[in-house]
C-alpha positions as CSV (number, residue, x, y, z in Angstrom):
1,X,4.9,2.0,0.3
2,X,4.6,2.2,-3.8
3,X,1.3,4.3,-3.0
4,X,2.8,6.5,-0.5
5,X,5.5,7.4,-2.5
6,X,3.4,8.1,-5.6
7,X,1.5,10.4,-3.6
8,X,4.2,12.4,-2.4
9,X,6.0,12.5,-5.9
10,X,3.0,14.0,-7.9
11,X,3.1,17.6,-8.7
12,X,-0.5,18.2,-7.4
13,X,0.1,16.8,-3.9
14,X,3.6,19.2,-3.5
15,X,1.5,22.4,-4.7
16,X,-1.3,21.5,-2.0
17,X,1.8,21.0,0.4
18,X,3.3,24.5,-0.6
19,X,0.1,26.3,-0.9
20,X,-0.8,24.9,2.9
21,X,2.7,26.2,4.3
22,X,2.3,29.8,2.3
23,X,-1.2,30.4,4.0
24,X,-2.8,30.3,0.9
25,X,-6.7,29.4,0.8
26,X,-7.6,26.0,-1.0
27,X,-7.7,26.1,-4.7
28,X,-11.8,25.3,-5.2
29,X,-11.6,24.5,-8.9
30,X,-8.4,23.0,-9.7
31,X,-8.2,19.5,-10.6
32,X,-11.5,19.4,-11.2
33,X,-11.4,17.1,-13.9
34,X,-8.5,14.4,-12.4
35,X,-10.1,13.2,-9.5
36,X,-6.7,11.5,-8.6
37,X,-4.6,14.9,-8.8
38,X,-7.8,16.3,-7.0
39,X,-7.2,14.0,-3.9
40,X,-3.4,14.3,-4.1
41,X,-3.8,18.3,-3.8
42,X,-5.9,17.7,-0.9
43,X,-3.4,15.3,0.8
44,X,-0.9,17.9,0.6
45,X,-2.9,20.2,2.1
46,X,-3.5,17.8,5.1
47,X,0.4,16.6,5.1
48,X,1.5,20.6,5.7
49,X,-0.8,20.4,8.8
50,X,1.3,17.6,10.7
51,X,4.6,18.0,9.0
52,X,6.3,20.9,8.6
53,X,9.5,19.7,7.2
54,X,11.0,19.6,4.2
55,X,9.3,17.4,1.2
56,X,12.2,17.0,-1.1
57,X,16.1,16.8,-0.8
58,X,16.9,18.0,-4.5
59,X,15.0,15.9,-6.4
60,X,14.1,12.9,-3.9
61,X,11.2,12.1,-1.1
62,X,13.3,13.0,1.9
63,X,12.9,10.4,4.2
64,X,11.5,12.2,7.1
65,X,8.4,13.2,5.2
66,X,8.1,9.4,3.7
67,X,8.0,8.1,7.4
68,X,5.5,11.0,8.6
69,X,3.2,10.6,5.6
70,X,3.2,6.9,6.4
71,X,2.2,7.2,9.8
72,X,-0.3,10.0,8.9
73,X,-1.7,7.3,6.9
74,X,-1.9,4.2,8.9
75,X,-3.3,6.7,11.9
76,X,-6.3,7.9,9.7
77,X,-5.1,11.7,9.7
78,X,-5.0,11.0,5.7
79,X,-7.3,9.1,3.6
């Protein structure tokens, strides 16, 4: 789960979240030098498409989105 959770925890992977759930049309050139951040956005993006609950209880994974990210995941919906 230690790369699951990293995931979910980085900054660019809750913007791509956020930016997914506000309608807002992907971000073409940021990240464009962190090819880890850049994936992490894009995950985001593709999490807010199958969950539409809440990421974080104050400062923590909530555990709903930990188990749906997981099983996005080992399905294949997320790469």
């Amino acid at each position: 789960m230690g790369v699951a959770t990293a995931a979910l925890r980085s900054a660019p992977f809750a913007r791509g979240y956020n930016e997914a759930h506000k309608g807002l049309p992907l971000a073409d050139n940021v990240f464009e030098h962190d090819l880890n951040a850049r994936w992490n956005y894009e995950r985001g993006r593709l999490f807010a498409a199958c969950f539409k609950g809440p990421l974080k209880f104050k400062r923590r994974i909530h555990m709903q989105a930990l188990y749906a990210f997981a099983t996005a995941v080992n399905c294949g919906s997320i790469i």
